[in-house]
C-alpha positions as CSV (number, residue, x, y, z in Angstrom):
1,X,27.5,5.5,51.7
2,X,26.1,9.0,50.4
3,X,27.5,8.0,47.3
4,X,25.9,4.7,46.9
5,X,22.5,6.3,48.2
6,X,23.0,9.0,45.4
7,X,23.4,6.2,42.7
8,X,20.0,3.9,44.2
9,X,18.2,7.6,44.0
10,X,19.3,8.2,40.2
11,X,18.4,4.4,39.1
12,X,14.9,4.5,41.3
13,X,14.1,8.1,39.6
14,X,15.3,6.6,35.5
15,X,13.0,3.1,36.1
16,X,10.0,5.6,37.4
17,X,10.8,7.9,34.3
18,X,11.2,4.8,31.7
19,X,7.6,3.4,33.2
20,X,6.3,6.3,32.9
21,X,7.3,7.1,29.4
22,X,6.5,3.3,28.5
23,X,2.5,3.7,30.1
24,X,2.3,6.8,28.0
25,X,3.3,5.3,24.6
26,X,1.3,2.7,25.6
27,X,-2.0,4.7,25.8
28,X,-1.2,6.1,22.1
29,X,-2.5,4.9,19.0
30,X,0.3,4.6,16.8
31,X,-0.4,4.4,12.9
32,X,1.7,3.4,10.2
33,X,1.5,5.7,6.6
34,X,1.9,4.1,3.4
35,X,3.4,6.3,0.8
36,X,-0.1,5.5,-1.7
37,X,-2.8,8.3,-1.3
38,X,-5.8,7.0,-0.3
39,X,-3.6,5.2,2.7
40,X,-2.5,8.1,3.8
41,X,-6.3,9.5,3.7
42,X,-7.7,6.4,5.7
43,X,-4.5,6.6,8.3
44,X,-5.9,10.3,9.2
45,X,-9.5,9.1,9.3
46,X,-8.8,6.5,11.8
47,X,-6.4,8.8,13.7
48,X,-9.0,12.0,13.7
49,X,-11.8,10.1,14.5
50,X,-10.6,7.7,17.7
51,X,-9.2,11.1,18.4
52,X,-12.2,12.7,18.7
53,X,-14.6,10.3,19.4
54,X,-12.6,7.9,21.6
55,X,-10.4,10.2,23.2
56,X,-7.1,8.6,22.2
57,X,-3.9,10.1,21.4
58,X,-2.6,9.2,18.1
59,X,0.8,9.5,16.8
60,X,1.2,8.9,12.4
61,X,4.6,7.1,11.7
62,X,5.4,7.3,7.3
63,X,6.7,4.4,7.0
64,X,6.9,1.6,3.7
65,X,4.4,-1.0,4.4
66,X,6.6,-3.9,5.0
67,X,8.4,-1.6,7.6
68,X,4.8,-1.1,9.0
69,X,4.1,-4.6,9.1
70,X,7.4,-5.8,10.7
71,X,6.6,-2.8,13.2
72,X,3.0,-4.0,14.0
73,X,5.1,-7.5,14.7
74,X,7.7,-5.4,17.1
75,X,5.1,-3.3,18.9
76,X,6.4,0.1,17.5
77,X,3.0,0.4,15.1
78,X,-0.4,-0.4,15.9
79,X,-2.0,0.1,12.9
80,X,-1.6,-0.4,9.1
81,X,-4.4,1.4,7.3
82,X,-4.4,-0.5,3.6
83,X,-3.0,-3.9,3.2
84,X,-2.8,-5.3,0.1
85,X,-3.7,-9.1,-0.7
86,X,-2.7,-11.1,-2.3
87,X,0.5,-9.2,-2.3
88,X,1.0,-9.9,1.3
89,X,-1.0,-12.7,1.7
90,X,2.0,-15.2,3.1
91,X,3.8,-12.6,5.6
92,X,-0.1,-11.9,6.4
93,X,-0.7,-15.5,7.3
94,X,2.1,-15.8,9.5
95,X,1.5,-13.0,11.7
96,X,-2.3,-14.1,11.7
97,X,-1.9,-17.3,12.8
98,X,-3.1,-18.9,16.6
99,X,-2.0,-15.7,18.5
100,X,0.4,-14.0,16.2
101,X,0.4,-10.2,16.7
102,X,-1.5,-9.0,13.9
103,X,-5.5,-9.1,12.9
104,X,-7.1,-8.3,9.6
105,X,-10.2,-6.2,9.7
106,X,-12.8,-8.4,8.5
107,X,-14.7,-6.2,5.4
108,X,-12.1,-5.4,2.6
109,X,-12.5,-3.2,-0.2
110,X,-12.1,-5.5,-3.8
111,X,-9.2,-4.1,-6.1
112,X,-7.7,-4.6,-8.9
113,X,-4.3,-5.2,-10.2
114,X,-3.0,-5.0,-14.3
115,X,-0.9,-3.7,-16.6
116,X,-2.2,-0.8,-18.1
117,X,-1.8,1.9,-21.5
118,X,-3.6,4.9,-22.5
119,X,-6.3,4.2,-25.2
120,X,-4.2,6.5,-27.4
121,X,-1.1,4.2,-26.6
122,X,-3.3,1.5,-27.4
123,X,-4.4,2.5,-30.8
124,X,-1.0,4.1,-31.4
125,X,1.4,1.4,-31.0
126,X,-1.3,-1.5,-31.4
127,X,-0.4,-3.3,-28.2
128,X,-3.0,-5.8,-27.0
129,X,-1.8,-8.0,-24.0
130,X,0.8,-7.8,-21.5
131,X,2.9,-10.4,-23.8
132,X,3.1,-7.8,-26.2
133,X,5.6,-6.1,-24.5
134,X,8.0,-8.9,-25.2
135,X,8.2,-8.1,-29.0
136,X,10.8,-5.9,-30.2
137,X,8.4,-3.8,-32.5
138,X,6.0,-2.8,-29.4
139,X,8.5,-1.9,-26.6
140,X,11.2,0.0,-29.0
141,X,7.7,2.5,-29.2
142,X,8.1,3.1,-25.2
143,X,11.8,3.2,-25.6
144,X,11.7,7.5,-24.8
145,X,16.0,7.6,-24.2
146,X,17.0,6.2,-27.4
147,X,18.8,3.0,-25.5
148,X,17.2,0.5,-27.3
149,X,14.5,-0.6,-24.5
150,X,11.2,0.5,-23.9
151,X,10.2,1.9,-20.2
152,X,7.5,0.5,-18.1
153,X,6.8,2.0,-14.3
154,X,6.1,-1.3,-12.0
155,X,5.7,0.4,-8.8
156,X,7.5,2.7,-5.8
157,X,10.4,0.9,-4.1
158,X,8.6,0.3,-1.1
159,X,5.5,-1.4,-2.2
160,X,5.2,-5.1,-1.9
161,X,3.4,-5.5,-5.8
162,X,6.7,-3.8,-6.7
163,X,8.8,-7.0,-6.0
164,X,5.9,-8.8,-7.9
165,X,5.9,-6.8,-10.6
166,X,9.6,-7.9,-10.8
167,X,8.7,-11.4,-11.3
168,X,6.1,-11.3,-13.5
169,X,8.6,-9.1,-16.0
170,X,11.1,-11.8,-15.7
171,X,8.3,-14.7,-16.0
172,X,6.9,-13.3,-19.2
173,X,10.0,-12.3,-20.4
174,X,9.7,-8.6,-20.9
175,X,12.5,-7.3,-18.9
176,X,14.2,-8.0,-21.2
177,X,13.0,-5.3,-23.4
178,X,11.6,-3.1,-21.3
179,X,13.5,-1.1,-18.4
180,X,11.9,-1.8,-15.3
181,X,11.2,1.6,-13.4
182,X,10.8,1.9,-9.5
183,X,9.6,5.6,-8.4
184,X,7.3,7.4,-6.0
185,X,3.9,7.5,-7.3
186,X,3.4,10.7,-7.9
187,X,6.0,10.7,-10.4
188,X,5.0,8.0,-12.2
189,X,1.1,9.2,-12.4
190,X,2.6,13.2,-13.5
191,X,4.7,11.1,-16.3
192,X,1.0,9.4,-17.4
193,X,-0.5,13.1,-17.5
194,X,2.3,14.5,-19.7
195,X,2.2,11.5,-21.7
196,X,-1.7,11.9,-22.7
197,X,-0.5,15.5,-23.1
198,X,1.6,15.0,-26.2
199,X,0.1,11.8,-27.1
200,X,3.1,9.8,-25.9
201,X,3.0,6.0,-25.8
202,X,3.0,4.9,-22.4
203,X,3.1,1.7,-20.2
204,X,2.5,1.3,-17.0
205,X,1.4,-0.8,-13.2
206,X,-1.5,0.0,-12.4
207,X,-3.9,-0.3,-9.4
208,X,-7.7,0.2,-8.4
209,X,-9.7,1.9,-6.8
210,X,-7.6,4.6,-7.9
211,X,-7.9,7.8,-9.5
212,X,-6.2,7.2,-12.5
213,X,-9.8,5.6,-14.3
214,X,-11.6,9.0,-13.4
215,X,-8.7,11.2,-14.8
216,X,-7.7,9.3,-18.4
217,X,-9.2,7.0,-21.0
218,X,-7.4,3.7,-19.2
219,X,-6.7,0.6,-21.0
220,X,-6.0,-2.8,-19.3
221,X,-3.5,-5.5,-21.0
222,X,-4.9,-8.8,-21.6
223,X,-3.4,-11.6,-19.8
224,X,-3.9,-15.7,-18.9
225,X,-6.8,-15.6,-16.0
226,X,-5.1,-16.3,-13.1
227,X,-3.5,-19.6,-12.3
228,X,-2.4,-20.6,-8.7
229,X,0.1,-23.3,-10.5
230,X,1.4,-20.5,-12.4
231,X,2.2,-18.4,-9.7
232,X,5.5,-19.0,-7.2
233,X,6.6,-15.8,-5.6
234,X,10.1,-16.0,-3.2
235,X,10.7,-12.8,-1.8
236,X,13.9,-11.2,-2.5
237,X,14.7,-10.9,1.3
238,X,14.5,-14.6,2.2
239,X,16.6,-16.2,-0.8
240,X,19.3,-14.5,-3.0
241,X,17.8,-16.5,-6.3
242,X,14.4,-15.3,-5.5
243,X,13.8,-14.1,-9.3
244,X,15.1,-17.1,-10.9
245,X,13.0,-19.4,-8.2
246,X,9.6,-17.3,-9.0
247,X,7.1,-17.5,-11.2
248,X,4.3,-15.3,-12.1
249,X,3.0,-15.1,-15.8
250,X,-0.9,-15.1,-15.7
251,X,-3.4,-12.3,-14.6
252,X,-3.2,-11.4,-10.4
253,X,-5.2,-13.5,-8.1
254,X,-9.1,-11.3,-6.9
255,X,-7.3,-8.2,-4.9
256,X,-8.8,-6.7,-1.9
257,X,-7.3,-4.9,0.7
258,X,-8.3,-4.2,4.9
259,X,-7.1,-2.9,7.3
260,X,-4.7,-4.3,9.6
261,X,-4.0,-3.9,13.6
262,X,-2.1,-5.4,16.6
263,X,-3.3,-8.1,17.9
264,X,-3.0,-6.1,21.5
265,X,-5.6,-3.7,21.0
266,X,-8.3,-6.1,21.5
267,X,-7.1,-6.0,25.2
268,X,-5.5,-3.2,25.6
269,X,-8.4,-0.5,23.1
270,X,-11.0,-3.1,23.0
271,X,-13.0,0.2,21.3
272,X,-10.4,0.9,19.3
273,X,-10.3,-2.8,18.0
274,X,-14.2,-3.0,17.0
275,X,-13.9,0.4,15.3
276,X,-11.0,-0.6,13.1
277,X,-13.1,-3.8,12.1
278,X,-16.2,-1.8,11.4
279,X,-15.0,0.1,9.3
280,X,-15.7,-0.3,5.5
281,X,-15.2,1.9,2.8
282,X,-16.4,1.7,-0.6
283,X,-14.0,1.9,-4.1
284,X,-15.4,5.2,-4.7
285,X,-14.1,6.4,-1.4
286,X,-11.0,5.1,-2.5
287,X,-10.8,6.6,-5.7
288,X,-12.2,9.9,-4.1
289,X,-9.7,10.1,-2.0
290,X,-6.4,9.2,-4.2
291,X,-8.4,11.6,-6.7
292,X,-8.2,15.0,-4.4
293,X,-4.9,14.4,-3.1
294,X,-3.4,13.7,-6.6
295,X,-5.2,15.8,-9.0
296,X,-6.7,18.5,-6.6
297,X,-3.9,19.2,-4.6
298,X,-5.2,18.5,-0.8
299,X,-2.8,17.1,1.8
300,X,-4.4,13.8,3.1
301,X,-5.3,15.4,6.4
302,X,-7.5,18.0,5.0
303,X,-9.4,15.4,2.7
304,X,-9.6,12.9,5.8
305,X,-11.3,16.6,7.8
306,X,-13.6,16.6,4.7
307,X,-14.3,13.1,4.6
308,X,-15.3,13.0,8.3
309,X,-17.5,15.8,8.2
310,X,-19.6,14.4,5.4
311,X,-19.9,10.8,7.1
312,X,-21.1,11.5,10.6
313,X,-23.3,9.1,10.7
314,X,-21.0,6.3,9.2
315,X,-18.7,6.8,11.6
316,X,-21.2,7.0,14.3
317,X,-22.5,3.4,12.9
318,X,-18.1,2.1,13.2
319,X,-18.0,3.5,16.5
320,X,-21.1,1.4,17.9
């Protein structure tokens, strides 16, 4: 008998605990972090300021985005700070749909997405358009290891335009003359600075808002305008022939990207909701923020201290 009390004391005191620990984590703010710069800013903007102006806890989760977004499906993540369409646009969908667990904030930011070169590598090399890459003449002038191939960076293993990037090498026909590099970022952008350095060709993904335009002379490949009909992407998760079923050989679709949040928080942080779909930032915010973490150094909670401080009243205006 005391034994069987003893065990009905220990379960009662572990469901009170595991409640309790569940009601906790459930009045926490949990925010994914992208491994791009200015995500990482914005993730520490909305963390700081429902912080301080809401009086919610927040708790910052690095995480790649499609591990964000499959979280925000889970309920392990709240928040994603900077998604991405079209790059996203069908896993997007499906979540949004009748009462799926994710929301789009409704005011994006526009972006763009290309193929770009240095003006030097432009003039240097004489390459035109992203089908230029496919000609033996150009890319053996990005080939920098002597195999035979030139090197182009598509993108960081984690990103969804990565996997995109893939395709669209394959569709135009360029990988197979150009090595296909996956790195971090920051590698990729240090690589572009030591290239304008010594006047290297170079060749490369490239994004915007982004601090890239502010720092060098930026060219952008000519490509086809975009063509839905031309475009069939099969992610690499869902079929093992996804390169050979894709297509993707004219220009990106219009980019934009918005924040995204669980579907939850309209009920359970109604506040918390309407600020995450007030908020709107502009491309130079963007590019101001990518620009101070990458070229000047700053962690992204120090620019997102910085950032706050000089818009007060923009946040006030959110948090209405």
């Amino acid at each position: 008998m005391k034994a069987t009390f003893s065990v009905t004391v220990q379960a009662a005191i572990i469901s009170c605990l595991l409640a309790f620990s569940s009601s906790a984590q459930a009045d926490k703010l949990v925010i994914g972090v992208p491994a791009w710069p200015s995500a990482q800013v914005t993730a520490n903007i909305i963390a700081m300021s429902v912080k301080d102006r809401l009086g919610v806890e927040t708790d910052l989760q690095e995480r790649g985005t499609l591990t964000i977004l499959g979280e925000i499906g889970s309920g392990d993540i709240d928040v994603h700070p900077e998604i991405w369409l079209p790059n996203l646009s069908q896993m997007v969908e499906r979540m949004s749909k009748d009462e799926g667990p994710l929301r789009l904030s409704q005011i994006g930011v526009d972006a763009t997405q290309n193929i770009c070169v240095t003006r030097g590598t432009a003039a240097s090399t004489g390459i035109k358009a992203v089908s230029d890459l496919t000609r033996p003449e150009i890319a053996e002038q990005f080939d920098s290891d002597g195999d035979g191939k030139g090197e182009i960076w598509i993108g960081a293993k984690t990103w969804s335009s990565t996997e995109i990037e893939r395709i669209r090498a394959h569709s135009y026909g360029y990988d197979k003359t150009m090595n296909l590099l996956e790195m971090p970022e920051d590698v990729a952008m240090a690589a572009v600075d030591a290239a304008v350095a010594i006047s290297q060709p170079i060749v490369f993904y490239c994004y915007g808002p982004h601090h890239v335009f502010e720092l060098h002379d930026i060219v952008t490949l000519e490509e086809p305008p975009y063509d839905a009909s031309h475009w069939t992407i099969v992610k690499r998760a869902d079929d093992p022939q996804w390169l050979e079923k894709s297509t993707a050989d004219t220009a990106w679709d219009r980019s934009h990207f918005h924040i995204g949040y669980a579907t939850r928080l309209e009920k359970d942080m109604p506040q918390v909701a309407e600020f995450l779909n007030r908020i709107s930032f502009d491309p130079s915010d963007t590019t101001a923020m990518s620009y101070a973490v990458v070229v000047e150094g700053k962690s992204p909670q120090d620019v997102a201290k910085s950032w706050i401080e000089a818009n007060g009243d923009r946040i006030g205006e959110w948090m209405k």
